[in-house]
C-alpha positions as CSV (number, residue, x, y, z in Angstrom):
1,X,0.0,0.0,0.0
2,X,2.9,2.6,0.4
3,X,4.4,1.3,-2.8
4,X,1.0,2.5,-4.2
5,X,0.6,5.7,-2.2
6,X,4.5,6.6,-3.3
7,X,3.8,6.0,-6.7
8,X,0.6,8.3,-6.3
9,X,2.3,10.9,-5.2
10,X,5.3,11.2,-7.9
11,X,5.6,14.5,-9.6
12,X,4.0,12.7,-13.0
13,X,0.9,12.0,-10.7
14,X,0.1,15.6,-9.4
15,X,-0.4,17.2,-13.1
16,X,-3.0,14.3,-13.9
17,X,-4.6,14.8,-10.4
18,X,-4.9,18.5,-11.2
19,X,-6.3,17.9,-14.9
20,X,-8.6,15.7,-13.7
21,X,-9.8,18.5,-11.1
22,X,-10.3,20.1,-13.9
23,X,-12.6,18.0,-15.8
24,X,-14.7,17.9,-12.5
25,X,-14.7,21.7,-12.2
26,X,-15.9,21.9,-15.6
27,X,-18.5,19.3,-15.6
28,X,-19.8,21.1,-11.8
29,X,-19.7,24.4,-13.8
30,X,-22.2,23.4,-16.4
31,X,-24.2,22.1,-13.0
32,X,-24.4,25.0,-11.4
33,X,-26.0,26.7,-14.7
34,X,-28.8,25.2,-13.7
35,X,-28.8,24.3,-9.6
36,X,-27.3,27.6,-8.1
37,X,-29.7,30.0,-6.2
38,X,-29.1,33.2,-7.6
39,X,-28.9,34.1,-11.1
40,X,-25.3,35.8,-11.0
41,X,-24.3,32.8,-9.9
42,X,-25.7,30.9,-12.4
43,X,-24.6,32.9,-15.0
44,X,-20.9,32.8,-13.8
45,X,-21.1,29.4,-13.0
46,X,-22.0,29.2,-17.2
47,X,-18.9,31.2,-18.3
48,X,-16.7,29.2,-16.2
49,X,-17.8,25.9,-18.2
50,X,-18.0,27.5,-21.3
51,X,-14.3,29.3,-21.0
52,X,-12.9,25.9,-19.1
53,X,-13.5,23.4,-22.0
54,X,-11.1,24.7,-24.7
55,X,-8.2,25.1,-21.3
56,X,-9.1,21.6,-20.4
57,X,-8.4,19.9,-24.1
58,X,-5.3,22.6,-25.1
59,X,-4.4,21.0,-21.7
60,X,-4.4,17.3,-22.2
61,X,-3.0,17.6,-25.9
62,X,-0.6,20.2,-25.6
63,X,2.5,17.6,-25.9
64,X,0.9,16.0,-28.9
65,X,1.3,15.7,-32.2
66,X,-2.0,16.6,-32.6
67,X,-1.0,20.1,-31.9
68,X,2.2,20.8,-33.1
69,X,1.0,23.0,-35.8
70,X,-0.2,25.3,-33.3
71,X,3.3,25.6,-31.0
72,X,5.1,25.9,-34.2
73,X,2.7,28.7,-35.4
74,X,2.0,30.8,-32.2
75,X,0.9,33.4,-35.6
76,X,-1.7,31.1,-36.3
77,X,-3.0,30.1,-33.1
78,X,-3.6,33.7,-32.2
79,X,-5.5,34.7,-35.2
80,X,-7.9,31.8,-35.5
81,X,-8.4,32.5,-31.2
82,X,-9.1,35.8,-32.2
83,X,-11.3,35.3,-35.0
84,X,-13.3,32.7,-32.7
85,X,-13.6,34.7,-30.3
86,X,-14.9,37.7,-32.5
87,X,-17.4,35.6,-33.8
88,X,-18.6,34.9,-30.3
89,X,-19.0,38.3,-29.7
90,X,-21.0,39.3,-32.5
91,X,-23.4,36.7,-31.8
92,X,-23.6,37.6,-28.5
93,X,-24.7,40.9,-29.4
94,X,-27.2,39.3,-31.9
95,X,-28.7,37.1,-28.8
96,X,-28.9,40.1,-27.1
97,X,-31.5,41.9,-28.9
98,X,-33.1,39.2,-30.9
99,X,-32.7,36.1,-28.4
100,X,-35.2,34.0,-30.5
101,X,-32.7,33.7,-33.1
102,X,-30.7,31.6,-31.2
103,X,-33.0,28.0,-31.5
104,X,-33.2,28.9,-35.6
105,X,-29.0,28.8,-35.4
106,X,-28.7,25.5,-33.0
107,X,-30.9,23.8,-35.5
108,X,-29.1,25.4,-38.4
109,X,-26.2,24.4,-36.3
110,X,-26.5,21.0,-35.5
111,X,-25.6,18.6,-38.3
112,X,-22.5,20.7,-39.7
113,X,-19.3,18.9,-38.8
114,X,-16.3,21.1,-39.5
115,X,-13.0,18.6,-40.6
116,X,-10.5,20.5,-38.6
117,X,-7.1,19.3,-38.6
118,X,-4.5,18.4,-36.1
119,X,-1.6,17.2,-36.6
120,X,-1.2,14.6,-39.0
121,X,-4.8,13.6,-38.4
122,X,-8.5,15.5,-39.3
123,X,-11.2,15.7,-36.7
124,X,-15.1,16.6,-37.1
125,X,-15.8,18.8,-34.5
126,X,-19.1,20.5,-34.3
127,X,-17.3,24.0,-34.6
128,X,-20.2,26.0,-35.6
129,X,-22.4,24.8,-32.7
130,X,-19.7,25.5,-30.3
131,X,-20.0,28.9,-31.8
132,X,-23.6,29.3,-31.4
133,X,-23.4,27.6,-27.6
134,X,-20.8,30.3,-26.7
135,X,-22.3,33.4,-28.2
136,X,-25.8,32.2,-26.8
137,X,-24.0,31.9,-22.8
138,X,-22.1,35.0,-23.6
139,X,-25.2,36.8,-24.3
140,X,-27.1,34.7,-21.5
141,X,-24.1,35.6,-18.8
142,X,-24.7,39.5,-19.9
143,X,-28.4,39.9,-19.3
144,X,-28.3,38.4,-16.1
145,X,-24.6,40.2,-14.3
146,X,-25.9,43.3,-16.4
147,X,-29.7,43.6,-15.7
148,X,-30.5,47.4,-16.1
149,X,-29.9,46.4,-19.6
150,X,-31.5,48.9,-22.9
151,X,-33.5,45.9,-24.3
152,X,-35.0,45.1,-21.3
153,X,-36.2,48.7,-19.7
154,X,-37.7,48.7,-23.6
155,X,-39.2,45.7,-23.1
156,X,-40.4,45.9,-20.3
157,X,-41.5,49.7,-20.7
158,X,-43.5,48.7,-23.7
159,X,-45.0,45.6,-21.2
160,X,-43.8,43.3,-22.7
161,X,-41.8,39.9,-21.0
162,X,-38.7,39.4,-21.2
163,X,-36.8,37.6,-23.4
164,X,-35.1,34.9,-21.0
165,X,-37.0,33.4,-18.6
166,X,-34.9,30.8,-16.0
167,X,-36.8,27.7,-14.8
168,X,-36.4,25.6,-11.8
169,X,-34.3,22.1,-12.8
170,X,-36.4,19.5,-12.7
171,X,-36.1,15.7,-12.2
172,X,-34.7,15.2,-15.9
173,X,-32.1,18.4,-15.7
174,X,-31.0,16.8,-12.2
175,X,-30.1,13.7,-13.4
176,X,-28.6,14.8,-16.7
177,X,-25.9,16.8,-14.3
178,X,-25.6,13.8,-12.2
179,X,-24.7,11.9,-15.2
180,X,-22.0,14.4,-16.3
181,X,-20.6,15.3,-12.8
182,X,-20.4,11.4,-12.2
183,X,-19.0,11.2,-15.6
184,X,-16.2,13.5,-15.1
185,X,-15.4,12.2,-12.0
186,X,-14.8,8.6,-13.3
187,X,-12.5,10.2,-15.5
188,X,-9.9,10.5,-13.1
189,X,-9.3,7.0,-12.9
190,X,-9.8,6.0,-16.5
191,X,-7.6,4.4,-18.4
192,X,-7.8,6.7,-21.2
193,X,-8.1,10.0,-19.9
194,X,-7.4,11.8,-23.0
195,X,-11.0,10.3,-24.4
196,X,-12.8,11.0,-21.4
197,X,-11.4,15.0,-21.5
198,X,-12.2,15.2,-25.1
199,X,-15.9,13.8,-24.4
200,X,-16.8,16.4,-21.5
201,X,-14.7,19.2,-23.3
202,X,-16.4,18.7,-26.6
203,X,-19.6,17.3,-25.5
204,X,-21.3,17.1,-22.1
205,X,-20.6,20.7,-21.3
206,X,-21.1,22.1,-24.2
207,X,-24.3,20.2,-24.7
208,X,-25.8,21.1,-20.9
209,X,-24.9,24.2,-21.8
210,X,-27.1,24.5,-24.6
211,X,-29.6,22.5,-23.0
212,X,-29.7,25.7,-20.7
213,X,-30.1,27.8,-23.2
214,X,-33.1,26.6,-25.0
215,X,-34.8,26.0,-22.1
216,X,-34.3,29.5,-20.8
217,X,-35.1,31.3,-23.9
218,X,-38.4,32.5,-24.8
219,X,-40.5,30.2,-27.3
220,X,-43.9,31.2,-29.3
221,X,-45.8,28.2,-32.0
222,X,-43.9,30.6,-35.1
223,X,-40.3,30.0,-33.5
224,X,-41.0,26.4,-32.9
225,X,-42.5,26.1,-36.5
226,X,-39.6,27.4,-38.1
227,X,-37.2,25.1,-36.0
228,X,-38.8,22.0,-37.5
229,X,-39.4,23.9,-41.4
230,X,-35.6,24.7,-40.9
231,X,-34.9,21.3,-39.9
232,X,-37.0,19.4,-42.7
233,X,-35.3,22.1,-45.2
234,X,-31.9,21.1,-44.4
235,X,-32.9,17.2,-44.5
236,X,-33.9,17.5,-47.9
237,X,-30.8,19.9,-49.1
238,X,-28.7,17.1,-47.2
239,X,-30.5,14.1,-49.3
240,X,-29.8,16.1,-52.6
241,X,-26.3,16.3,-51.5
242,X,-26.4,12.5,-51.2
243,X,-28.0,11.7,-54.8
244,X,-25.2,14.1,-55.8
245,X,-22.8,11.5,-54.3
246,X,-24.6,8.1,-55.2
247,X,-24.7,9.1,-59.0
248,X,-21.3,10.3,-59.0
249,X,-19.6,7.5,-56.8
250,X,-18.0,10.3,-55.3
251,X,-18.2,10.9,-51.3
252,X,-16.9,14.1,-50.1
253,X,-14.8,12.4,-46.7
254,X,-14.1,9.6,-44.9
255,X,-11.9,7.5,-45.8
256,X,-13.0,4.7,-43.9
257,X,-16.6,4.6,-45.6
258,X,-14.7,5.3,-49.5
259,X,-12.8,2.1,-49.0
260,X,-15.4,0.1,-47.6
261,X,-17.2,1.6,-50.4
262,X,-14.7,0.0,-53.2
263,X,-14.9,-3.5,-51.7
264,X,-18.8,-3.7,-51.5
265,X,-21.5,-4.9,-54.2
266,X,-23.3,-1.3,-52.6
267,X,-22.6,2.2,-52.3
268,X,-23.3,4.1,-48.9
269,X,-23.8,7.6,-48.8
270,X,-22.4,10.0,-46.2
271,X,-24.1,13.7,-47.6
272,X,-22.2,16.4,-45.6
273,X,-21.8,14.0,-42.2
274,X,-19.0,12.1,-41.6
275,X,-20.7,8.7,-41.1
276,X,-23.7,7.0,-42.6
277,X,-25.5,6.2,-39.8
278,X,-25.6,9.6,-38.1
279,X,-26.7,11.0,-41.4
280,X,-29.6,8.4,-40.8
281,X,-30.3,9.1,-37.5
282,X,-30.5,12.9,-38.4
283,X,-33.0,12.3,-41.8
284,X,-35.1,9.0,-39.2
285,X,-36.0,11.8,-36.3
286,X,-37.0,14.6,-39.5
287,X,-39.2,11.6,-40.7
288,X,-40.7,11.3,-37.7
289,X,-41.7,14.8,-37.5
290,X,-43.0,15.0,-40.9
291,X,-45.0,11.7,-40.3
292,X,-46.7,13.4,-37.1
293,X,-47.6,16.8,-39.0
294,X,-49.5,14.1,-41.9
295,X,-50.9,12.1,-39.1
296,X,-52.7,15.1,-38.0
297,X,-52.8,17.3,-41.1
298,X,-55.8,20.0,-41.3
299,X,-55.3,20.8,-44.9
300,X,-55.1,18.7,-48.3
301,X,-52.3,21.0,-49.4
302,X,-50.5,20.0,-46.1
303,X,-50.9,16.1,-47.1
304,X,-49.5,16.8,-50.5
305,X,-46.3,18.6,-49.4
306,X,-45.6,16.2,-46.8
307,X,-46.1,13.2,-48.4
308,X,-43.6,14.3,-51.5
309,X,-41.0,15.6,-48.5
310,X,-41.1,11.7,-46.8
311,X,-40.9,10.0,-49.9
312,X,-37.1,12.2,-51.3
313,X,-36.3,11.3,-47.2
314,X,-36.9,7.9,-47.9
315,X,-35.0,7.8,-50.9
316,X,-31.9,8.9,-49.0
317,X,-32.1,7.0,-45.7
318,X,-32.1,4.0,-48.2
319,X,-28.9,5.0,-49.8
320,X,-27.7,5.9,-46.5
321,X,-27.8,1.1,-45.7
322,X,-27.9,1.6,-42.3
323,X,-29.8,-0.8,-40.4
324,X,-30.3,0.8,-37.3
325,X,-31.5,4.2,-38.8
326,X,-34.4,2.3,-40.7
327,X,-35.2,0.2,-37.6
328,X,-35.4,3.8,-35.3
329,X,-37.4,5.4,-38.2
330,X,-40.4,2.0,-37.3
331,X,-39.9,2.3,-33.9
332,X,-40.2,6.2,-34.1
333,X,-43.6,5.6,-36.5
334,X,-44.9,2.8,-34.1
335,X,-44.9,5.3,-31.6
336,X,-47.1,7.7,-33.3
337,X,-49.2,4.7,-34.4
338,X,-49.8,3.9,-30.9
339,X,-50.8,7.9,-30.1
340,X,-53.1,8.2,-33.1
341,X,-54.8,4.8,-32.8
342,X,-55.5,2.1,-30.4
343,X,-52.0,1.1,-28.9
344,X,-53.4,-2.4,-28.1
345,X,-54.6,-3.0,-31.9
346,X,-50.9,-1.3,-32.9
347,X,-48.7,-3.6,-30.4
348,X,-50.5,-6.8,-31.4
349,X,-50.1,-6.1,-35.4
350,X,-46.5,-5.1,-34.4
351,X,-46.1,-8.5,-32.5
352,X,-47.8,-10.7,-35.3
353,X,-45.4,-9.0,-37.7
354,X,-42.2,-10.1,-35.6
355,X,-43.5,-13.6,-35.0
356,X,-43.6,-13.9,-38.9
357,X,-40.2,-12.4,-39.6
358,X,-39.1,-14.9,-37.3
359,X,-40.4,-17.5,-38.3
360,X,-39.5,-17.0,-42.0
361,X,-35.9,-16.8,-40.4
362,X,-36.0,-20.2,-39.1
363,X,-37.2,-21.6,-41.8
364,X,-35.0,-20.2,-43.8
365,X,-32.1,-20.9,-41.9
366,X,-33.1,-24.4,-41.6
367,X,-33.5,-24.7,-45.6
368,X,-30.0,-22.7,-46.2
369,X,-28.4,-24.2,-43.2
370,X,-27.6,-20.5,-42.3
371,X,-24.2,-20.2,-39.9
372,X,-25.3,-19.1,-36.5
373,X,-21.9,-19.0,-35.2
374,X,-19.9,-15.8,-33.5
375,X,-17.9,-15.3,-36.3
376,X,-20.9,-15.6,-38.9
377,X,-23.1,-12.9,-36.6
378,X,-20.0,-11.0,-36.2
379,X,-19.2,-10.7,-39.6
380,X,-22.7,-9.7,-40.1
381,X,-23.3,-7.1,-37.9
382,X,-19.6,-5.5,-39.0
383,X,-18.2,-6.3,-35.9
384,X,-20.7,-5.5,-32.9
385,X,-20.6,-8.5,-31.7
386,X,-17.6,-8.9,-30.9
387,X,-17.4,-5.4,-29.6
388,X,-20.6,-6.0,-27.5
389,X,-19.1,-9.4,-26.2
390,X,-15.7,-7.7,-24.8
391,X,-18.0,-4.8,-23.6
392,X,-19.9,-7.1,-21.0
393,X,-16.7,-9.6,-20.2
394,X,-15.2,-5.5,-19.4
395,X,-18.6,-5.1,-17.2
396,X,-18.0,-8.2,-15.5
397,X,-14.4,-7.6,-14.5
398,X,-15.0,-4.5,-12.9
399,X,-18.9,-4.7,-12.3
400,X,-19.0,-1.5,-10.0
401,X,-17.0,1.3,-11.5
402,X,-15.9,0.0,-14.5
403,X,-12.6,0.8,-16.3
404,X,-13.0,4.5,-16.3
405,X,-14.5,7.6,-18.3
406,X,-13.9,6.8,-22.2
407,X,-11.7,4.0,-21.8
408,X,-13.8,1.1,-23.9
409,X,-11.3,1.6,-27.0
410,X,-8.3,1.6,-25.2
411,X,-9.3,-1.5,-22.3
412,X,-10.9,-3.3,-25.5
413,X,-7.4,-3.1,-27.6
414,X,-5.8,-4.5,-24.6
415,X,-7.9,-6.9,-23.4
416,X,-8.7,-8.5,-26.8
417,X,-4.7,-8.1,-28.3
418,X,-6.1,-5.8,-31.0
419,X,-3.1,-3.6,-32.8
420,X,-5.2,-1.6,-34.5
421,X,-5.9,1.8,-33.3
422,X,-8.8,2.6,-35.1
423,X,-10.3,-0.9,-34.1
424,X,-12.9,0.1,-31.5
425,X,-14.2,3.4,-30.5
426,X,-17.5,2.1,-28.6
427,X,-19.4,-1.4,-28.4
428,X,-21.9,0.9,-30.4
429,X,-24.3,-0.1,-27.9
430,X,-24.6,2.5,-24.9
431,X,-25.6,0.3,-22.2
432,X,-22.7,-2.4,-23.3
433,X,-20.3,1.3,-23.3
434,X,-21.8,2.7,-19.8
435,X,-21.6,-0.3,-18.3
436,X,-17.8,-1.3,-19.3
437,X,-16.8,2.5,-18.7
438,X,-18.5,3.1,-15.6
439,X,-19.9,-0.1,-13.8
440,X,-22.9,-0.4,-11.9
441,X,-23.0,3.7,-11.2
442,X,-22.9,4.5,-14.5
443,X,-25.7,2.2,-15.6
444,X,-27.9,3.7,-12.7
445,X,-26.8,7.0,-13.9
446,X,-27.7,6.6,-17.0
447,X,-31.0,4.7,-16.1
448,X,-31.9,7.8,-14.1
449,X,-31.4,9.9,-17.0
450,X,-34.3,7.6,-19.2
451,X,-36.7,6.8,-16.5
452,X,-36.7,11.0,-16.1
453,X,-36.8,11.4,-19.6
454,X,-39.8,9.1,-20.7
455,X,-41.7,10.3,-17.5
456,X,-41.8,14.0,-18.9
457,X,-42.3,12.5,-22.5
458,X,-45.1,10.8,-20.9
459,X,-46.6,12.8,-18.0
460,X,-48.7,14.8,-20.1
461,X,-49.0,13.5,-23.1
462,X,-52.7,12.6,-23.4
463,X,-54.6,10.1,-26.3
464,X,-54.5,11.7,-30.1
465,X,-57.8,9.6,-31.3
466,X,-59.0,12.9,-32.7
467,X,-58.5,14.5,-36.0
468,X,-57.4,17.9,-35.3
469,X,-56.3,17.6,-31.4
470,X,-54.5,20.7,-30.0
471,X,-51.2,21.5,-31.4
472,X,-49.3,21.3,-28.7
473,X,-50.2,17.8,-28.3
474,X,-49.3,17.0,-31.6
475,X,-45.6,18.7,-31.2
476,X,-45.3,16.5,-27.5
477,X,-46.2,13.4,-29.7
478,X,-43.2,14.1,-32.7
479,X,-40.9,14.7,-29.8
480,X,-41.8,11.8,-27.6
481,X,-41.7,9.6,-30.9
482,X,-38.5,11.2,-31.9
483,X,-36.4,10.7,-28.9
484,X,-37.8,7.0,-28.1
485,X,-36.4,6.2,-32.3
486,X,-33.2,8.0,-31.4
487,X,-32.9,5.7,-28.2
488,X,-33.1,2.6,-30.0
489,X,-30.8,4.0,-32.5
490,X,-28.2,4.2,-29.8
491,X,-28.6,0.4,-28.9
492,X,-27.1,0.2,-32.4
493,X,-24.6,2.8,-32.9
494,X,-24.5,4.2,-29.2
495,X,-23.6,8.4,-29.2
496,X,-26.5,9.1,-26.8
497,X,-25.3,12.2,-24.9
498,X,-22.4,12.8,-27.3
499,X,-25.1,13.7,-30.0
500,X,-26.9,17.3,-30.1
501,X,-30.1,15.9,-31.2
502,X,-30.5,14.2,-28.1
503,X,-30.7,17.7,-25.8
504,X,-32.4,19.4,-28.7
505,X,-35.3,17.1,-28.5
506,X,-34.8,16.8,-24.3
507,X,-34.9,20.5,-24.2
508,X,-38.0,20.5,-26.1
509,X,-39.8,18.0,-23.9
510,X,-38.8,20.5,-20.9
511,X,-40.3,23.2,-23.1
512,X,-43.4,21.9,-24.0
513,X,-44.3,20.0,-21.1
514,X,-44.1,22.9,-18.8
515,X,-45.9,25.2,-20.8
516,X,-48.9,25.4,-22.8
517,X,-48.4,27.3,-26.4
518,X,-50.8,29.8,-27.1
519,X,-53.0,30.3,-30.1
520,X,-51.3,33.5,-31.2
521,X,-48.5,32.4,-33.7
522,X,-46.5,35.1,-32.8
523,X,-47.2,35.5,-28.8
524,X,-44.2,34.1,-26.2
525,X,-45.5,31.3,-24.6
526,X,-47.2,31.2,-21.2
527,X,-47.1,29.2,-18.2
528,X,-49.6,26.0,-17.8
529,X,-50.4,24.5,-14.7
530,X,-47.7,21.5,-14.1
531,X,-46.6,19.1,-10.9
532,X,-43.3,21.0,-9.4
533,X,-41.3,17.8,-9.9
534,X,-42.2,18.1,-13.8
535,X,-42.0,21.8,-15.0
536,X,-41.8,24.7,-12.9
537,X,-42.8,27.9,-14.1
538,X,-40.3,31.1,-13.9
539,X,-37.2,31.3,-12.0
540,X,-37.3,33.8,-9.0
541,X,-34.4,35.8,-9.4
């Protein structure tokens, strides 16, 4: 044990010790955006996340490769800091005085993947999202440390509301913070740090950030409209992008799917993401929308439209050939069967149609003496099997807390004499991940985080038998159908809390579950009656 505690204490020790501190600090920051009393403190406690996540991965990879370019070109560095931070600023002052601009961006915002490159090697970071996320707590941080603001003695002169309005957390906001506070403090153990700082630098915070954000910011039917009309637009310009590429045999990056591309008898298409399968994740929860609005439709014209805007989506999930995205687009749709119709009629035609699928599988697998074996399913499901199979024999070497905060990759190479580095990033199943990663705790954790999420999904979601039921109802159905597709999705391809969708569509459950949209299209929207442990109303200040 003193061997141990000496070796703890070396001088190579102390400087992890204090970056992981670090992570903590950060991950506690975002927290306290949400959980401290006063609103200065919440606003500081904001900044200090937002300006601790770029420290916190200049930090870890400072001795890299990864960023020599920048030590060798201090020039460089400084400019494209000080271009950053200018764009920040300006969209700080855009927030300022025209706050509901900030949702339109996000959504603009959330499928663009910038190739940025470090090193020797390219990353997709969500740069412009970052952006909006910084300029929106810049802007955020300002109203509330600088209250006797000009926009709001004119808002509030003319009588109107003002344009932020805080709300108390609630049970899902608690236990997303419990999940990244846990998160980062797993990480100090983990035995690949690096991964875990990257993870909470470039997601968690960032992404309870902007949950705060577009939870605090004032929404009316019109903004939520264009969200969705913005987000359908961009699906469709996306798809195009992705004929472009299936006619011409041409993607526009990664490597990875181009030569997997050359050896198959198909051709997957990527559009402007970097993988195939987030592409379909992005274009299944758009389907999902547009399948709610025709569910519910009110005009012919509205039928029409919709019907030609699913059937181009189609056509590019399909090019897209990934498995999971189509099988979250019929969960996603069997939700909003059950809502419209009777869910009992809906869950038996849904388990008479898996009883037949397999029973044709048997059958045919008895008739084609189909190869059950590991290597066959493996082979089959490009490799999650045997990824899922080291994640549990991970779980069930260390079934409390796991191997540590973004270690699966590294822990799997080891454990399972793999040489390749870009062998495993994830069991692409986020149980299988959590559970490696963070044991027992973790799996509660991120339990917690479900059980709070379906419950608001649920709580006030009441039957849709009608034909023309209140809006609001509908938009609680799309979101409710939406996230439960981009679940199962994850039990696939795992990226749960590492994907902005994910808050997008939790921040609009908060959203629409505590209030009650009005039927002015362009009026804010006003407070409904809702259990405390649901929604609270506004934030005293």
């Amino acid at each position: 044990m003193g061997a141990h505690l000496a070796l703890a204490l070396t001088p190579a020790a102390v400087p992890a010790a204090v970056k992981g501190l670090g992570v903590v600090v950060a991950a506690s920051a975002a927290a306290g955006a949400f959980a401290l009393p006063t609103a200065r403190d919440r606003a500081v406690s904001a900044a200090v996340g937002l300006a601790l996540t770029p420290i916190l991965v200049v930090g870890e990879l400072w001795g890299s490769e990864q960023v020599r370019h920048l030590r060798d070109h201090p020039a460089t560095a400084v400019a494209a800091t000080a271009a950053g931070l200018a764009v920040v600023a300006a969209l700080a002052f855009v927030f300022r005085r025209r706050p509901s601009l900030l949702p339109l961006l996000v959504v603009a915002a959330l499928p663009v993947r910038i190739p940025v490159a470090t090193g020797e090697t390219s990353n997709f970071l969500l740069v412009p999202l970052y952006l909006v996320v910084a300029g929106g707590v810049v802007a955020y941080a300002l109203e509330e440390l600088w209250r006797p603001s000009r926009t709001a003695v004119a808002t509030l002169a003319n009588g109107g509301s003002a344009p932020w309005r805080e709300r108390s957390p609630g049970r899902l906001e608690l236990a997303l913070l419990a999940f990244i506070v846990l998160y980062s403090v797993q990480s100090i153990y983990s035995r690949d740090f690096e991964q875990a700082v990257k993870n909470v630098a470039f997601f968690y915070v960032p992404f309870a950030l902007l949950l705060k954000l577009l939870t605090t910011v004032r929404w009316s039917r019109r903004l939520a409209v264009q969200c969705f009309g913005l987000a359908a637009l961009l699906a469709l310009v996306f798809v195009g992008i992705g004929f472009v590429e299936y006619a011409t045999r041409h993607l526009l990056w990664n490597r990875k799917v181009i030569a997997s591309n050359e050896f198959q008898s198909y051709f997957r298409v990527n559009s402007l993401f970097f993988d195939p399968n987030i592409y379909g994740r992005f274009l299944a929860v758009v389907m999902v929308g547009l399948a709610a609005a025709l569910l519910w439709a009110r005009r012919t014209r509205d039928v029409a439209v919709t019907l030609a805007a699913l059937a181009l989506l189609w056509a590019g999930l399909i090019l897209t050939f990934s498995e999971t995205s189509f099988a979250a687009l019929l969960v996603g749709l069997a939700v909003l069967a059950c809502l419209r119709w009777n869910p009992r009629v809906i869950g038996l035609a849904i388990g008479g149609c898996a009883l037949v699928a397999a029973a044709v599988f048997l059958v045919g697998r008895g008739s084609v003496h189909v190869n059950a074996s590991h290597q066959s399913l493996n082979t089959s499901s490009s490799g999650r099997a045997t990824l899922i199979r080291g994640g549990l024999s991970m779980f069930v070497h260390r079934p409390l807390w796991g191997f540590g905060s973004g270690s699966f990759a590294t822990v799997f190479r080891q454990r399972e004499r793999v040489g390749s580095p870009e062998a495993a990033t994830a069991s692409h199943t986020t149980p299988v991940t959590v559970g490696a990663e963070q044991g027992l705790i973790g799996l509660v954790a991120y339990g917690a985080v479900l059980l709070a999420a379906f419950r608001l999904l649920l709580g006030r979601l009441e039957p849709l038998r009608g034909r023309s039921p209140p809006r609001v109802l509908v938009w609680r159905a799309f979101v409710v159908a939406a996230f439960s597709a981009l679940v199962f999705h994850t039990l696939g391809y795992a990226a749960f809390l590492e994907d902005p969708i994910a808050w997008t569509l939790l921040a609009a459950a908060i959203v629409l579950a505590g209030e009650a949209l009005p039927a002015s299209e362009t009026a804010p929207v006003e407070t409904a009656p809702a259990a405390p442990e649901v929604a609270s109303g506004a934030r005293p200040r």
